[in-house]
C-alpha positions as CSV (number, residue, x, y, z in Angstrom):
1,X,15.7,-14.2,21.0
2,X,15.0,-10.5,20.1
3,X,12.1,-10.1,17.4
4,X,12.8,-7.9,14.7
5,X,11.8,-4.2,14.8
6,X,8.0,-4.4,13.4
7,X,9.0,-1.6,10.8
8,X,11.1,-3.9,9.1
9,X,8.5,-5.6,7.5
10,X,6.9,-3.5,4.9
11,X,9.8,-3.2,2.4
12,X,11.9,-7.1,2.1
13,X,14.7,-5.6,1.3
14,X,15.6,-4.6,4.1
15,X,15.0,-7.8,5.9
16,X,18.4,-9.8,6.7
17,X,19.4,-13.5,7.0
18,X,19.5,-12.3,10.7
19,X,16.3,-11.1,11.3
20,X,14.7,-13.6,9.1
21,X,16.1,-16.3,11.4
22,X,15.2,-14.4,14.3
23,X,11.2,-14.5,13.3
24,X,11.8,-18.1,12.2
25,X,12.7,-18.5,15.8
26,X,9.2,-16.8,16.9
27,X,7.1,-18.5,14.9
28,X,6.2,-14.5,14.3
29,X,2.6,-14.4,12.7
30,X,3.7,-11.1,11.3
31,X,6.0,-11.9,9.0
32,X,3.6,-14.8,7.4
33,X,4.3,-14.6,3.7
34,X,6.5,-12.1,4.1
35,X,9.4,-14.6,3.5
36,X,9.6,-18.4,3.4
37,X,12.5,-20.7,4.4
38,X,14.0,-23.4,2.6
39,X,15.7,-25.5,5.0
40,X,18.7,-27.5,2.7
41,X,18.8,-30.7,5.2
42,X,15.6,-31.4,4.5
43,X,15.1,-29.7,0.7
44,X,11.5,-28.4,2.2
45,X,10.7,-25.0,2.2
46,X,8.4,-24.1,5.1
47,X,6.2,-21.0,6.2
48,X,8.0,-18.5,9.3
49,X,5.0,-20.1,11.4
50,X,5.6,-23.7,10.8
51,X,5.3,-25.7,14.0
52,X,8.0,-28.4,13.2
53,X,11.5,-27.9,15.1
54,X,13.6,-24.8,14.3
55,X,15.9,-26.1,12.1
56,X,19.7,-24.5,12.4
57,X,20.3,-21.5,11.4
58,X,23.4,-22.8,8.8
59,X,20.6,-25.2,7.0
60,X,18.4,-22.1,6.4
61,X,18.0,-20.3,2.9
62,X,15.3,-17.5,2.7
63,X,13.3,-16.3,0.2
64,X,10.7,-13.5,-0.7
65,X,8.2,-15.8,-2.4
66,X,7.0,-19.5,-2.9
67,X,8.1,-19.2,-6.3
68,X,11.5,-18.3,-5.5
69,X,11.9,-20.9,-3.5
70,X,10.5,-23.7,-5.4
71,X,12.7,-22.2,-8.7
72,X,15.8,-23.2,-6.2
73,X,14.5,-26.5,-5.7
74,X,12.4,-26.6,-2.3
75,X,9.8,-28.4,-2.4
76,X,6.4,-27.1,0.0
77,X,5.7,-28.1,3.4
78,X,2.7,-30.5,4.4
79,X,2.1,-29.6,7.6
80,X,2.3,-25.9,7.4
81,X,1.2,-25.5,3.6
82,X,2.9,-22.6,1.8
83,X,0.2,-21.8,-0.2
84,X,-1.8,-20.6,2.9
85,X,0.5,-17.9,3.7
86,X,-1.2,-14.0,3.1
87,X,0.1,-12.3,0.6
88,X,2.6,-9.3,1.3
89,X,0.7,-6.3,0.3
90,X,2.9,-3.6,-1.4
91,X,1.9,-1.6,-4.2
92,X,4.0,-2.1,-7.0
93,X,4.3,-3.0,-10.3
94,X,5.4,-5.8,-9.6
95,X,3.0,-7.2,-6.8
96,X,0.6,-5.9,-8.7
97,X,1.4,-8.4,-11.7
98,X,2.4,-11.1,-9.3
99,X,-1.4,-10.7,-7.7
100,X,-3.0,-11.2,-11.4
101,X,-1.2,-14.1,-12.1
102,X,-2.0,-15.4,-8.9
103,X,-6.0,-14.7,-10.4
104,X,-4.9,-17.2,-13.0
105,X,-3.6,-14.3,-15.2
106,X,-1.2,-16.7,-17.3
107,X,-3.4,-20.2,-16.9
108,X,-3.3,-19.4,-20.8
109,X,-0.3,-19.0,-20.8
110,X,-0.1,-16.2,-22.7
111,X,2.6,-14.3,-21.9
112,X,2.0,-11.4,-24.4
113,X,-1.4,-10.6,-24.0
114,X,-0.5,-10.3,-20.2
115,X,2.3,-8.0,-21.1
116,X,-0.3,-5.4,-23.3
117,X,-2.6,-5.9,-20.1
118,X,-0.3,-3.9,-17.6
119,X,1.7,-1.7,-20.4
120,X,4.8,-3.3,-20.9
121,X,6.0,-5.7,-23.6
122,X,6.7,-9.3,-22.6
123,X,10.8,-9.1,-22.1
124,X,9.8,-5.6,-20.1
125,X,7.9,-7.9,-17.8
126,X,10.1,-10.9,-18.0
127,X,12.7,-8.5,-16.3
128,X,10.6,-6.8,-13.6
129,X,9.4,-10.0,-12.1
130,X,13.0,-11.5,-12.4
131,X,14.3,-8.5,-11.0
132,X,11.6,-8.5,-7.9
133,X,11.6,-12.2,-7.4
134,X,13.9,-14.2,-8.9
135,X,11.9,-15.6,-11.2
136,X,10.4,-15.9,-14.9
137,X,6.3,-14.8,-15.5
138,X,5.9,-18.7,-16.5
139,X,8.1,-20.2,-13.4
140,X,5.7,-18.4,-11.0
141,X,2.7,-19.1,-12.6
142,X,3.4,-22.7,-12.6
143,X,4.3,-22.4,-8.9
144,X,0.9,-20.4,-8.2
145,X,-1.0,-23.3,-10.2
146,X,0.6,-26.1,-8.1
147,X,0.4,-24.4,-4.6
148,X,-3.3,-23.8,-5.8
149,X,-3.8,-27.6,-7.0
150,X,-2.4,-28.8,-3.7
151,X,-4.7,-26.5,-1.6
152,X,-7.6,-28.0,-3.3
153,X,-6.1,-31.2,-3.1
154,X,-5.9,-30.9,0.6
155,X,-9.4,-29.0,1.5
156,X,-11.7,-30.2,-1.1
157,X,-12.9,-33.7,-2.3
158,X,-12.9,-31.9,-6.4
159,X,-12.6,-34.9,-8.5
160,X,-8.4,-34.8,-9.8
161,X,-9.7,-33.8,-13.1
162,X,-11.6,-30.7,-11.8
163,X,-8.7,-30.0,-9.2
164,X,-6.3,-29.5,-12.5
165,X,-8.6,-27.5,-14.8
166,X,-9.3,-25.1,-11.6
167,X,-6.0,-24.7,-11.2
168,X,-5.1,-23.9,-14.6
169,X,-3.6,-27.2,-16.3
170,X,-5.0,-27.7,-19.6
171,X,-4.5,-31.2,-19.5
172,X,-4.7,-34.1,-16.5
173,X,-1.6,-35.2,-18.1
174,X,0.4,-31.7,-17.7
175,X,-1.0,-31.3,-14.0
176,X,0.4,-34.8,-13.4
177,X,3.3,-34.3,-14.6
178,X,4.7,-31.0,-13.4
179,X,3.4,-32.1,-10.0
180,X,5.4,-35.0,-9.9
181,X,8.3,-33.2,-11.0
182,X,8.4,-30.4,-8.4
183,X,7.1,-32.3,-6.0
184,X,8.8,-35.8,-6.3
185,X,5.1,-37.4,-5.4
186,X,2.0,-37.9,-7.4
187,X,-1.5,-35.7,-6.6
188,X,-3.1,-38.7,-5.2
189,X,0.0,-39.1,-2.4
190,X,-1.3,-35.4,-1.5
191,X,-4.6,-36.4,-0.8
192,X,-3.9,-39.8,0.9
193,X,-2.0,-37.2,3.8
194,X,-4.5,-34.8,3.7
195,X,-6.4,-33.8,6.5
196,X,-10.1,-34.6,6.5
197,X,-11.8,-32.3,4.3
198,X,-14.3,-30.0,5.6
199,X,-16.6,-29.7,2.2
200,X,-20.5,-28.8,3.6
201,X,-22.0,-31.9,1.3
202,X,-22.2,-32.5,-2.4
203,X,-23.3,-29.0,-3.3
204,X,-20.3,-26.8,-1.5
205,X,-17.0,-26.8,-1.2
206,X,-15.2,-25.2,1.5
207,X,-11.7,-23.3,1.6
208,X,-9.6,-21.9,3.8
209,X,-7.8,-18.1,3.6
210,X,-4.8,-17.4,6.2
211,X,-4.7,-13.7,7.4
212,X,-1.7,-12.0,9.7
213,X,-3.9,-10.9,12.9
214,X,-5.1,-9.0,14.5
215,X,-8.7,-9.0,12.4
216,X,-11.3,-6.9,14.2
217,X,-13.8,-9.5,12.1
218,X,-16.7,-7.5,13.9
219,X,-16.1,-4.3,12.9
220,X,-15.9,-5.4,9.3
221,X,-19.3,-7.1,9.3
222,X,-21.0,-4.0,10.7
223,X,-19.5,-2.1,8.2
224,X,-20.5,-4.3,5.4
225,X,-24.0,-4.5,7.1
226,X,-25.5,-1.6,6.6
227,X,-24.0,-1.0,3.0
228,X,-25.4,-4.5,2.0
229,X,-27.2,-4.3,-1.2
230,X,-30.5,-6.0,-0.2
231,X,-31.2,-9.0,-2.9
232,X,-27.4,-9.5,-3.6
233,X,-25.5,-9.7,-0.2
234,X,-26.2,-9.9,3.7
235,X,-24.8,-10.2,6.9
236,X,-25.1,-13.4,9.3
237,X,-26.1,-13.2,12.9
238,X,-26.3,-16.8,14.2
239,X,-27.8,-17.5,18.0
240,X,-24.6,-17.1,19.5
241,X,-24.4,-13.8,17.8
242,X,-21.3,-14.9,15.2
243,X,-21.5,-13.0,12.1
244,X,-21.0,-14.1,8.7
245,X,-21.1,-12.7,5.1
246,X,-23.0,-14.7,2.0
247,X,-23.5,-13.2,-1.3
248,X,-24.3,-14.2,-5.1
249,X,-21.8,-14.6,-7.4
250,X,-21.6,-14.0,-11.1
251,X,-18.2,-14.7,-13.2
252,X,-19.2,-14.6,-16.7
253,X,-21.1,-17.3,-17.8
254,X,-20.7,-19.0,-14.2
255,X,-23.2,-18.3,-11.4
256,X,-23.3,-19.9,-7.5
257,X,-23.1,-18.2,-4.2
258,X,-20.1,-18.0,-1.6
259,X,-20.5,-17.8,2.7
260,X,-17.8,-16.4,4.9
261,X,-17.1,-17.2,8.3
262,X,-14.7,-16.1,11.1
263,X,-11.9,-19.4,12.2
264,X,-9.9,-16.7,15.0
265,X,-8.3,-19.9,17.0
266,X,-6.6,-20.5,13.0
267,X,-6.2,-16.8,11.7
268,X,-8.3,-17.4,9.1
269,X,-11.5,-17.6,7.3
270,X,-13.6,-20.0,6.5
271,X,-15.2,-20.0,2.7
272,X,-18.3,-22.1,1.5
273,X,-18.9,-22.0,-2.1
274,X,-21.2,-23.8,-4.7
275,X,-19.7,-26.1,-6.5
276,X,-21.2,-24.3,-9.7
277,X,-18.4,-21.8,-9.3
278,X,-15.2,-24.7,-9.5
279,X,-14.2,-24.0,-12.4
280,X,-13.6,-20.2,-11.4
281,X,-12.0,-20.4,-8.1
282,X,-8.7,-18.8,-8.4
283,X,-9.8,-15.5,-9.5
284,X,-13.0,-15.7,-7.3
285,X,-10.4,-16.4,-4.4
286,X,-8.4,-13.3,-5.1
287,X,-11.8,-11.6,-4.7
288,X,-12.5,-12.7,-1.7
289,X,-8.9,-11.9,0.0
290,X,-9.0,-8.3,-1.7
291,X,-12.5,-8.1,-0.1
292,X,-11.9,-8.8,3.1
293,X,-7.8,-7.2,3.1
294,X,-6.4,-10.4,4.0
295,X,-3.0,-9.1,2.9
296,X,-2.6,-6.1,5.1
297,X,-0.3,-5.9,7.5
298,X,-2.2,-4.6,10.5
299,X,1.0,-4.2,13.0
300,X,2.8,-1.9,10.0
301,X,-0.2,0.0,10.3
302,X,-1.0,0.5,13.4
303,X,2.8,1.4,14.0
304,X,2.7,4.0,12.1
305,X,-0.7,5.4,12.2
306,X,-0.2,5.5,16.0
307,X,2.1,8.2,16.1
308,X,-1.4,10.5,15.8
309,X,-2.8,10.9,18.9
310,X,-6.0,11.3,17.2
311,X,-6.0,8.0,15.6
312,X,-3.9,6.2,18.6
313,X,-7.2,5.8,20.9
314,X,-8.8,4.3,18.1
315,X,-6.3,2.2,17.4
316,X,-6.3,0.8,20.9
317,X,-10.1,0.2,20.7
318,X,-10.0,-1.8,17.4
319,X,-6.8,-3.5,16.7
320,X,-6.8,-5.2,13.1
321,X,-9.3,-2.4,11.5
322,X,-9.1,-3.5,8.0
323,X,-10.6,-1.7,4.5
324,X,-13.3,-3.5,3.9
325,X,-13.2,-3.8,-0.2
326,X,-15.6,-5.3,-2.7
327,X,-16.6,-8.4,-4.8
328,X,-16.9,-6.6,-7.6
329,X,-15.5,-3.2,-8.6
330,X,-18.4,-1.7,-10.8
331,X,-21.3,-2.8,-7.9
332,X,-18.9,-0.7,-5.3
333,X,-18.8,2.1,-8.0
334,X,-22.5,2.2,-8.7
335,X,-23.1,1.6,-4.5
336,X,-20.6,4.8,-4.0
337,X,-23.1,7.3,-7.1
338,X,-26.4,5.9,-5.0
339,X,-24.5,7.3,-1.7
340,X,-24.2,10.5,-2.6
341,X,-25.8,13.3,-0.6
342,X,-27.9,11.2,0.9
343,X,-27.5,8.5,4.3
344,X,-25.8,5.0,4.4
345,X,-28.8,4.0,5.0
346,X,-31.2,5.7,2.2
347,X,-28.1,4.5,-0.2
348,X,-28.7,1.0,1.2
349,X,-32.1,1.5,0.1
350,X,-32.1,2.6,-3.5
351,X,-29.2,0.0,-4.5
352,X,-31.8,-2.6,-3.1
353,X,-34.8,-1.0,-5.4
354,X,-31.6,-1.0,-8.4
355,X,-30.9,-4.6,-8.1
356,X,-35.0,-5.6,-7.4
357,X,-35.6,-3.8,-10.9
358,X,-32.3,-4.2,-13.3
359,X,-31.0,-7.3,-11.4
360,X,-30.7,-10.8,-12.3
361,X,-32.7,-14.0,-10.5
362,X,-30.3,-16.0,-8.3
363,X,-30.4,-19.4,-6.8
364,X,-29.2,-19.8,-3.1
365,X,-29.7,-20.7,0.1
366,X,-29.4,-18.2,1.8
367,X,-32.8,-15.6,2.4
368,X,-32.8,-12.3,1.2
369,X,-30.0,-12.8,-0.9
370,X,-32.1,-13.2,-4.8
371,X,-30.5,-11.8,-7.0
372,X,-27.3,-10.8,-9.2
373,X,-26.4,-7.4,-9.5
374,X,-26.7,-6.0,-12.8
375,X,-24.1,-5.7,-15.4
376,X,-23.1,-2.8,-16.6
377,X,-24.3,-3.5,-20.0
378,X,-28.4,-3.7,-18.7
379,X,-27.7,-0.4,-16.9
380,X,-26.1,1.4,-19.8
381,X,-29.1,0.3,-21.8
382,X,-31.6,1.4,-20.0
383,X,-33.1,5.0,-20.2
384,X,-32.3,7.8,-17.5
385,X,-36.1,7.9,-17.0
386,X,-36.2,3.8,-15.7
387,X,-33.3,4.5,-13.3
388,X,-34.9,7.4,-11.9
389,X,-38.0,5.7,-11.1
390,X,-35.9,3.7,-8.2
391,X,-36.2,7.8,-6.6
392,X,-33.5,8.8,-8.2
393,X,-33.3,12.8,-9.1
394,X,-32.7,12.3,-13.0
395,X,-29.1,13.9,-12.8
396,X,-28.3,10.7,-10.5
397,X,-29.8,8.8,-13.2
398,X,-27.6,9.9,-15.4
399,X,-24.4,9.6,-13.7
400,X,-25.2,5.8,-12.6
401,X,-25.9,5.5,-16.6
402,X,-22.5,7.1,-17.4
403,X,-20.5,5.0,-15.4
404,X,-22.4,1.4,-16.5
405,X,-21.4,2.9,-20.3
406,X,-17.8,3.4,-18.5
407,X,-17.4,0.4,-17.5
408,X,-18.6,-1.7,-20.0
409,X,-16.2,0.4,-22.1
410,X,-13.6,-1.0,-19.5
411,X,-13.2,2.1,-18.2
412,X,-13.1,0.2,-14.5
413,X,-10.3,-2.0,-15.5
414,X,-7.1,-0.2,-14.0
415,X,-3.6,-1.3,-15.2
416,X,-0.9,-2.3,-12.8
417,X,1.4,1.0,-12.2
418,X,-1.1,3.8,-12.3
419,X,-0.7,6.2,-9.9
420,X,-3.5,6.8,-7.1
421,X,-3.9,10.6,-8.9
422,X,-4.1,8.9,-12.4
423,X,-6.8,6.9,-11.4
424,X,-8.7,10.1,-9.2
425,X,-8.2,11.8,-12.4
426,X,-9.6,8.9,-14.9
427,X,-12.7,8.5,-12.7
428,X,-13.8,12.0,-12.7
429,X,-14.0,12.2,-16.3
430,X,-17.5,10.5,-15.7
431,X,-19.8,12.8,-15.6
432,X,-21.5,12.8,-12.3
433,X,-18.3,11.5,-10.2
434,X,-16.4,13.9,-8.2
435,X,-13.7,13.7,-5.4
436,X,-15.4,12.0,-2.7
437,X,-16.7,9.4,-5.0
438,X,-13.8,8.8,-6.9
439,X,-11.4,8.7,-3.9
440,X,-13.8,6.1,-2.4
441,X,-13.9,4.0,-4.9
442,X,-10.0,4.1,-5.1
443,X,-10.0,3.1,-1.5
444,X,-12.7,0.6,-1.3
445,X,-13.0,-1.2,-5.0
446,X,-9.4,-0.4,-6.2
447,X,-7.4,-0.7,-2.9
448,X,-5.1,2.3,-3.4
449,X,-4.2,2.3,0.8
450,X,-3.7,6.0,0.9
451,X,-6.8,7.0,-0.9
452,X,-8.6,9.6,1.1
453,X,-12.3,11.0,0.7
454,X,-11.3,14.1,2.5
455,X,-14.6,15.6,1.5
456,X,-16.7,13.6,3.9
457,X,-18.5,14.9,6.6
458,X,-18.4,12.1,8.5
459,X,-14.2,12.2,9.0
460,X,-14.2,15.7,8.8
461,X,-16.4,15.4,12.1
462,X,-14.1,12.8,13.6
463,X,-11.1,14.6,12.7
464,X,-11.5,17.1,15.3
465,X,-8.5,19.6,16.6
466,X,-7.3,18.1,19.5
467,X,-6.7,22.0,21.1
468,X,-10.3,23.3,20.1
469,X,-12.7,20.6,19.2
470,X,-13.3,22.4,16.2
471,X,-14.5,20.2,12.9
472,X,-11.8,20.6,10.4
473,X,-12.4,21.6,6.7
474,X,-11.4,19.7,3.4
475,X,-8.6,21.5,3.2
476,X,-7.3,21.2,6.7
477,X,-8.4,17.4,6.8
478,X,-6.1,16.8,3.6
479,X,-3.1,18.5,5.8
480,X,-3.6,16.3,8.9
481,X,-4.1,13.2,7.2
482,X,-0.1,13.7,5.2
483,X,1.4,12.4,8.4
484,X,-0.7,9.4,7.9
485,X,0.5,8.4,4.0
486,X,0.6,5.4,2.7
487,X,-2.0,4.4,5.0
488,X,-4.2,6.9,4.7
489,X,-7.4,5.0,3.8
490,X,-7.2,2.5,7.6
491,X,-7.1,6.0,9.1
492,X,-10.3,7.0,7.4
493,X,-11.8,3.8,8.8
494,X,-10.5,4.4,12.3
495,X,-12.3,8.2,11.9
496,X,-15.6,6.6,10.9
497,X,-15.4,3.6,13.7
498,X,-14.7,5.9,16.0
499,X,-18.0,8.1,15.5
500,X,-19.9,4.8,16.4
């Protein structure tokens, strides 16, 4: 059969009964949590990669999320496990809210409060999630908390009661219950079928995160290598020169550590955490997807990024290039004031002296990484004269004070729906933060996918005329880089790879 025209893919509407059944066919990787099929002989509803039969095409009903299809009645797959599927990365309102509540946004319940959150009243967001999905704010948050249960149910050895609290239920009895219900099986039946789980002994447990490939894995590590902030994170080389990323991690009142690693036979990664941090892992695992873009769509962009020759030969050399983002928004912010005017690795250098003086101890095993970074709160405290003294010029100083007093104002805290200009435009009202910065931390921390630092020198050096091998200005960057909208920020990685 005929696979469906890769440009189909960003925008589900467009996607028909016909092409759906066509990728079904493929067991196409690239449409992975794009769309899931419920098959009606069966009342399962299965990923497009599932490696069971192809059912007929007459028995197959699609849909655009879990939650859509588990409100019709489906029930999840075992073997391919729904809840593994990458997100589909589209910036909108609503994928936006969809993304929080997948964070464990409603675990409260607390429909409201969720509502005032991303600026609409709770009927106004009743209706755009209905409208986009098919379904009601509490039906897919109760489909996110039971895809998460039965993820943990089916990679960890969590104790049932700390499998329901981490995915939300506020009672054993309510986990058991709902399970049983949209399932037709108890927890426990989950776990007697699960595979043998891969937790690193008593003080870890380890989870698995599905990604549509390609994932140039080694390009990201080097990236994040040399902007690792000394004390906090570092990069892995192992004898067999595998990379892997380990940092600390601070939620609130809870405090572990997390490892990374690379599963390419599987698509996906492989992540170790304490078991200090349980009781935080769905928003800690939203983290780690949004740090490492495990929902872009690297064919998408590639397909349409290739139509510049100047980005084309890059393209060929790295397939998969992916953003790298952050862990935590305001440590990316404060990284991106250090780097200014001055070398990745001189940067590198004073956010290590930052986090050896302001920092907090951390325990893990891993060497070199000691400490927390510091919350905004210690570095809006302190004077401009005891940041400086890292060999910061006191203007720097102030600027990395002005944006700890930002964001402990919540100034860091973007709602769902804000434009990428709104938010260029909110950030510079920090004093100290200009274009470059602001549009970097869009791109890096906030994941707008067409933010743009057209003001760096490094892509205004890769950007070269093709005719004259002339570096292009700001302004002629800007007018280049159009063409490449909405992907604008994998185009400013390709420029920077490509200097290497």
């Amino acid at each position: 059969m005929d696979q469906i025209n890769i440009n189909d893919i960003p925008d589900g509407a467009t996607l028909t009964d016909e092409s759906c059944y066509r990728a079904l066919a493929a067991k196409d990787a690239r449409f992975d949590g794009v769309f899931f099929t419920g098959v009606k002989t069966t009342g399962i509803y299965c990923r497009p990669v599932c490696s069971v039969k192809t059912p007929r095409a007459s028995s197959c009903v699609f849909f655009s999320t879990a939650a859509a299809a588990e409100a019709a009645g489906f029930r999840p797959c075992l073997r391919c496990r729904p809840e593994l599927a990458p997100y589909a990365l589209q910036q909108n309102l609503a994928y936006a809210v969809w993304q929080r509540i997948a964070a464990g946004a409603l675990n409260d319940g607390d429909t409201e409060r969720l509502a005032a959150e991303v600026g609409l009243s709770s009927r106004q967001l009743r209706r755009v999630l209905l409208q986009h999905f098919g379904v009601t704010p509490v039906e897919l948050a109760q489909t996110q908390r039971l895809l998460f249960a039965k993820k943990l149910l089916q990679e960890t050895r969590l104790a049932m009661s700390d499998v329901a609290y981490a995915a939300g239920f506020g009672s054993i009895r309510r986990f058991n219950a709902l399970f049983l219900t949209r399932y037709g099986m108890a927890p426990t039946s989950i776990r007697r079928a699960a595979e043998k789980s891969s937790d690193k002994g008593a003080d870890a447990i380890t989870l698995r995160l599905a990604y549509r490939p390609p994932f140039a894995w080694a390009e990201m590590l080097h990236y994040l290598s040399g902007r690792a902030i000394a004390g906090v994170e570092t990069v892995i080389k192992d004898a067999q020169g595998d990379m892997s990323y380990a940092r600390s991690v601070r939620l609130g009142e809870i405090s572990g550590w997390l490892h990374v690693q690379h599963l390419p036979e599987k698509n996906q990664l492989e992540l170790s955490l304490s078991t200090t941090l349980a009781p935080a892992l769905m928003p800690l695992l939203a983290r780690i997807r949004s740090q490492f873009d495990l929902d872009a769509n690297p064919q998408v962009i590639a397909a349409h990024l290739a139509d510049d020759a100047l980005l084309q030969k890059q393209i060929s050399k790295t397939p998969g290039l992916r953003v790298p983002g952050t862990f935590d928004v305001f440590e990316l912010a404060i990284r991106a004031v250090l780097g200014q005017q001055v070398s990745v690795a001189g940067a590198t250098t004073l956010s290590g002296r930052l986090v050896g003086k302001f920092g907090i101890q951390a325990d893990t095993p891993f060497i070199g990484v000691t400490h927390h970074f510091p919350t905004p709160e210690r570095l809006a405290a302190a004077s401009a004269a005891e940041v400086a003294a890292i060999g910061l010029p006191i203007a720097r100083a102030e600027a990395i004070r002005n944006l700890a007093q930002f964001a402990a104002q919540g100034g860091l805290k973007i709602k769902p729906g804000t434009s990428l200009l709104e938010v260029v435009a909110h950030l510079k009202t920090v004093r100290g933060i200009g274009e470059w910065t602001a549009q970097y931390i869009a791109m890096r921390a906030l994941r707008f996918t067409d933010a743009f630092p057209a003001g760096d020198l490094g892509l205004q050096k890769a950007a070269i005329e093709l005719e004259d091998g002339v570096r292009l200005t700001e302004k002629q960057l800007l007018l280049r880089a159009a063409n490449w909208s909405p992907w604008r920020g994998y185009a400013a990685l390709l420029l920077w790879h490509s200097l290497s």
